[in-house]
C-alpha positions in Angstrom: 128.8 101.6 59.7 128.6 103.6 62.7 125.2 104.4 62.6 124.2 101.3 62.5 126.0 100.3 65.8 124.8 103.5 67.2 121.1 102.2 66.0 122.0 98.5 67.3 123.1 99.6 70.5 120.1 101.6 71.3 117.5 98.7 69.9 119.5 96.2 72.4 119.1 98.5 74.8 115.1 99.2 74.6 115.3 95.3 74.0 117.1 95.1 77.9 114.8 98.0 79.2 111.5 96.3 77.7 112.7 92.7 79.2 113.5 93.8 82.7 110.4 95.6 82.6 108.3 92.0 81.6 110.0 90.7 84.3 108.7 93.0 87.0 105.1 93.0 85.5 105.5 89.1 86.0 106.3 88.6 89.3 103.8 91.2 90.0 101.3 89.1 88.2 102.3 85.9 90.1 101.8 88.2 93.6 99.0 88.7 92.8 97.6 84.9 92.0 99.8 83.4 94.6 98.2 85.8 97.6 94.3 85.8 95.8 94.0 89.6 96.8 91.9 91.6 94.7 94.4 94.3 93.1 94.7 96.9 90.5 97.9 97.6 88.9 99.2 101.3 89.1 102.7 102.8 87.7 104.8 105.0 90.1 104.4 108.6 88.4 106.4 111.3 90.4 107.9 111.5 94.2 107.6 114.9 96.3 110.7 116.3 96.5 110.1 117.9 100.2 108.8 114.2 101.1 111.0 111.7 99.4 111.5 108.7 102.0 107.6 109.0 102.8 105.6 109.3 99.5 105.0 109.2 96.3 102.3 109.4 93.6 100.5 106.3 91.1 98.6 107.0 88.2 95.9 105.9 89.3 93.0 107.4 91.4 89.3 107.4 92.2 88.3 106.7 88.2 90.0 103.5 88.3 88.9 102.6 91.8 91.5 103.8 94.0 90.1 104.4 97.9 91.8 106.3 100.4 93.6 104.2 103.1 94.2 100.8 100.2 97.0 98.8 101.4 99.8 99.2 98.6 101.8 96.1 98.0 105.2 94.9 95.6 106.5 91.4 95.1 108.6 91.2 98.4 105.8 92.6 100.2 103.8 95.8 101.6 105.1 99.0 100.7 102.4 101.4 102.2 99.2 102.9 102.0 96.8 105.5 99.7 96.9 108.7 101.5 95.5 111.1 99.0 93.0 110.2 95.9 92.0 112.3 93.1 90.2 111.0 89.8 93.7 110.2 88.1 96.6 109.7 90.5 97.3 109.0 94.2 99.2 109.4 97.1 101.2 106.5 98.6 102.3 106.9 102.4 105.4 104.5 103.0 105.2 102.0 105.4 108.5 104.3 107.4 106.2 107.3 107.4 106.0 108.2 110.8 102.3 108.3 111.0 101.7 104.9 109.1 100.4 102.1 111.4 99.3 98.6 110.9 98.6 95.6 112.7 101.3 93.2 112.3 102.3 89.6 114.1 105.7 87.3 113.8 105.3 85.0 111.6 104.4 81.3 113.0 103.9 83.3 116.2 101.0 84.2 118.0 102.8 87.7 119.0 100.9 90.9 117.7 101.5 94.1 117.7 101.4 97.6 116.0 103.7 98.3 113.3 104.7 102.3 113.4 106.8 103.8 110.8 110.2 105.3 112.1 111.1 108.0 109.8 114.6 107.0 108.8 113.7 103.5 106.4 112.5 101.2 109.7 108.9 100.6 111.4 108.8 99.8 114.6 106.6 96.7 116.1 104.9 97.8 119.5 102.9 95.9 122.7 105.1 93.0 122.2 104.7 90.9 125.8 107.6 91.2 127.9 108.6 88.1 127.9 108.0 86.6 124.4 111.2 85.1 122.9 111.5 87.2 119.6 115.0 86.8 117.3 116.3 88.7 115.3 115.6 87.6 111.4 112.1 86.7 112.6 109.7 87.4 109.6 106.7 90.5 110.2 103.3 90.0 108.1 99.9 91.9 108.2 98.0 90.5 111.1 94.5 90.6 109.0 92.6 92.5 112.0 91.6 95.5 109.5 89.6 95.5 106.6 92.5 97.4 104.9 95.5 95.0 105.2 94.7 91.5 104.4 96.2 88.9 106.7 99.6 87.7 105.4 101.0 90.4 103.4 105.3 90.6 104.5 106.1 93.2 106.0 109.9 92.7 107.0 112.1 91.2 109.3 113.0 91.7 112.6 116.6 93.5 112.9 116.7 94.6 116.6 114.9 93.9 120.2 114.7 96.4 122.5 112.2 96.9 125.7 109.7 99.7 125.6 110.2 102.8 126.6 107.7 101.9 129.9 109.2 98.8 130.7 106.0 96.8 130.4 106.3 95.7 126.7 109.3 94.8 124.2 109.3 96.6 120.6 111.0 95.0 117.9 112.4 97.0 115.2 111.8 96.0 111.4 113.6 96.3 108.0 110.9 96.4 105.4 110.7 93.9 102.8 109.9 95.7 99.9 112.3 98.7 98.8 110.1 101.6 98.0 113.1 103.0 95.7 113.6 100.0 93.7 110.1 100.1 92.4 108.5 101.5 89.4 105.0 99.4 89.4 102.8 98.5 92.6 99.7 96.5 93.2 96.7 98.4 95.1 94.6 96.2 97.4 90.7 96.6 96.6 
């Protein structure tokens, strides 16, 4: 008798793992038709212990059509970028990487700016004018001026503004949407 609840436990929980799972795939599947970007699904295969906030690796690479620089995107948004390809897996570079940078805007705004990764789980939107009235909770997307990000994609939302370090600009800081360590699936932009 109790190896079959040991046996019945362990089906119900695959059955949990295998439905949570369907549920991810899902909503990535609805990203994908809702935003009609051109992705290919890739599983999240390993992190580097010496750079855990700012990378990790897919399994998928140059075979499967992987470039170098492809915007990297979840359900609630843009995660990062490919960094690294090789013909099977690739390196992601989070959006907090202190060397990312993408062109973002406030949403319903005509305010544009770079968005610069921080380092410590933030990015940082620069070249805001002076004078723009930005609040807090305001909503970051992809600005669309690259041929890597396309226009739209959240980023985050708007937690802080400061002026810049010169004076002559305001810099916003930003809470990403998308939590890269709540993710085990991502969507690569072609």
């Amino acid at each position: 008798m109790r190896e079959s609840l040991t046996e019945l436990s362990l089906r119900l929980n695959d059955f949990n793992c295998l439905h949570e799972e369907n549920k991810r795939l899902r909503s990535l599947l609805a990203f994908k038709d809702k935003t009609g970007i051109e992705t290919i699904p890739a599983e999240i295969i390993a992190r580097n212990p010496n750079d855990w906030l700012a990378s990790f690796v897919i399994d998928k690479g140059s075979n499967n059509d992987i470039k170098k620089g492809s915007a990297v995107c979840v359900v609630q948004g843009l995660l990062g970028r490919v960094n690294e390809v090789s013909e099977r897996t690739s390196s992601v570079m989070l959006m907090a990487h202190p060397r990312f940078r993408v062109g973002g805007m406030i949403k319903n705004t005509q305010f544009h700016g770079i968005i610069i990764g921080e380092g410590d789980g933030f990015a940082r939107m620069l070249y805001l004018p002076i004078k723009a009235t930005i609040h807090e909770g305001s909503v970051v997307v992809t600005s669309g001026y690259s041929r890597i990000f396309p226009k739209g994609i959240p980023i985050g939302k708007v937690v802080r503004v400061e002026k810049s370090k010169t004076g002559l600009y305001k810099d916003a800081i930003v809470k990403p949407s998308a939590d890269p360590f709540s993710q085990d699936e991502v969507l690569c932009v072609k």
